[in-house]
N, C-alpha and C positions, 0 to 999 in steps of 0.2 A: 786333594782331599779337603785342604780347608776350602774351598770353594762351595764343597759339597755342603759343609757344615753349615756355613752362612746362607747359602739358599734357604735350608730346611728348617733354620731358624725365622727367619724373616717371615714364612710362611707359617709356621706355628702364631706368628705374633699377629698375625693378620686375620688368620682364623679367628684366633682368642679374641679379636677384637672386635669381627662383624656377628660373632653370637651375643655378645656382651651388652651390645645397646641397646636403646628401650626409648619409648617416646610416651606420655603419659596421652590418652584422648583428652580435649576441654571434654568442660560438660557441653551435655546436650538439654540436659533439661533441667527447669526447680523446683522446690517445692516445698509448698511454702504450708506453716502450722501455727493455728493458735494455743496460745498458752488457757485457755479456756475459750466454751464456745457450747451453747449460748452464752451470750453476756450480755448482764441488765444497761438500759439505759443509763450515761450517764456516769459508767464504770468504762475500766480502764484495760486493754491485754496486749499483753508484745506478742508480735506476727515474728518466724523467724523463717528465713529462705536458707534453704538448703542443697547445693550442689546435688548432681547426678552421682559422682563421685564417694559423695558424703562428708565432704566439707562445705564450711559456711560462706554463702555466698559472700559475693566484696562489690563495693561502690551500687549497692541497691537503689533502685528508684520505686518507691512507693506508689499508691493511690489505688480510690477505691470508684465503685460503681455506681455511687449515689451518696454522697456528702450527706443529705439530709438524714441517711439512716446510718452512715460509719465513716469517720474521718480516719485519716491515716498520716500519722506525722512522717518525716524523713527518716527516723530511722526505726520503724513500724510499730510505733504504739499507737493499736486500736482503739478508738472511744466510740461507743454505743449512742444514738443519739434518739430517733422516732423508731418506734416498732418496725420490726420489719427483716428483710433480709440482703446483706451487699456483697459486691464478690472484691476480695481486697487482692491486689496484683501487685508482684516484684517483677522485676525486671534490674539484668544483670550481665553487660556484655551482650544485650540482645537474645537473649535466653528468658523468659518470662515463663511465673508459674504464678499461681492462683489458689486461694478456698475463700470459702463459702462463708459469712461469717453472718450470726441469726442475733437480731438485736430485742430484748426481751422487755416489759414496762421494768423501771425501779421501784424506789422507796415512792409510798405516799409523801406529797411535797402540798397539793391545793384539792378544796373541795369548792366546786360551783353547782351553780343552780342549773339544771337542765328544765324543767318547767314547772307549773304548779305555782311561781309568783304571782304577786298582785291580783288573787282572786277575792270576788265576794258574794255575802250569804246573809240572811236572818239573820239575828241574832238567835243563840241556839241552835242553829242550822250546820248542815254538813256544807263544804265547798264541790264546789262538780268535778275536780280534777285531784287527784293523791302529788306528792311532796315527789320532786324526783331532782335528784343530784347524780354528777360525774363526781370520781377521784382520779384526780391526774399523781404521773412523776412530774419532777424539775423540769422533762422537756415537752411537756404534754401527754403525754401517753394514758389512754381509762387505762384504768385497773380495774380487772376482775378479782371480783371476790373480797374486796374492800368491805367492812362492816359501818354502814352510817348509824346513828342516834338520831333519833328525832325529837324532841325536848320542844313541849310549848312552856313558852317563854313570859308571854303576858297576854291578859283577856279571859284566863280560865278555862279554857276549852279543852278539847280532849283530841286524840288521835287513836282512831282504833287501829288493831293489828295488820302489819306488823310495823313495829316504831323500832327495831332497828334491822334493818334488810341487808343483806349483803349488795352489791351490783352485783346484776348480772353479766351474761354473756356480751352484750352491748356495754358495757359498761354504767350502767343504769340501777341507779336504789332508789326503789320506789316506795313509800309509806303505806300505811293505809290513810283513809282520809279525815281529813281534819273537821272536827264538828266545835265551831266558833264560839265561845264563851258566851254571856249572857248582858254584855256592855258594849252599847254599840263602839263606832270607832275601829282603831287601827287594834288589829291585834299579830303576835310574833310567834315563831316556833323557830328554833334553832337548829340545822343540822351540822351534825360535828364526826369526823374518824379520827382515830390513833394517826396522827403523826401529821396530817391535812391540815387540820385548821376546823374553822368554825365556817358556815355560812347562814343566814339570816331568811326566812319566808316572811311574808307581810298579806294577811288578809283584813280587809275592810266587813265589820258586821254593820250591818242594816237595823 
């Protein structure tokens, strides 16, 4: 009888023990998300990779699709660089996930001259070509929808409408044109936006 006992113990215990275990799957796959998205040139977003499971990934390796429009440090702070769009990649244990990350222009940072310098005219006279400035961000990027001023500066001349233009689609603020004061010589108009800067026109009266 105790024989019997021991048997049918041991075999309970055996039982209990091969329903009992478990083995977790690895992940299979990541996946990965910005903390915002779009983001301006120039700004900053942490990417975060996330196991299949739903935990966070471990020992990530970063990098992106095109450095010149999104950098990606080691432990995934995105920085926005040229307009545009990059695809930013974890990779983890050989499991690699990806998004999409859309870089937008920033802050007004510079205005330049797109064309319409160093023309001349009569004096009294119109110029043949209108005032046209970009507005860039920090990394270059036009900006749409920037508001330029156009302010003549010296020579007395006038500009007709419109004297302050937004850019357009191109990134492009175009004046209307400039009619020369009534001294011959160099004379100036000044274009300026919120937060760019100033930049300088120069026409020559006759």
């Amino acid at each position: 009888m105790r024989l019997i006992i021991l048997a049918a113990v041991s075999l309970g215990v055996s039982a209990c023990g091969g329903s009992g275990s478990s083995t977790t799957a690895p992940p299979t796959s990541l996946t990965v998300t910005l903390a915002a998205n779009p983001i301006a040139s120039g700004t900053r977003v942490q990417a975060v990779a996330t196991n299949s499971n739903g935990t966070p990934a471990s020992n990530v390796s970063w990098s992106s699709s095109n450095t010149d429009i999104a950098t990606v440090t080691s432990s995934g702070e995105v920085t926005g660089e040229l307009k545009g769009s990059a695809i930013i990649r974890a990779n983890s244990g050989g499991v690699t996930g990806q998004a999409t990350v859309t870089v937008v222009p920033g802050a007004p940072a510079s205005i330049v001259v797109y064309s319409g310098d160093n023309q001349s005219a009569a004096k009294g006279a119109q110029v043949k070509d209108p005032l046209c400035t970009n507005v860039l961000d920090l990394h270059g990027n036009l900006i749409v929808g920037a508001v330029v001023t156009y302010t003549v500066q010296t020579g007395g001349g006038q500009l007709a409408q419109p004297t302050a233009p937004e850019t357009n689609s191109s990134g492009i603020a175009i004046s209307g044109l400039w009619t020369l004061g009534p001294t011959a010589g160099s004379q100036k108009v000044v274009a300026s936006s919120p937060g760019a800067g100033t930049v300088t026109f120069t026409a020559t009266a006759q």
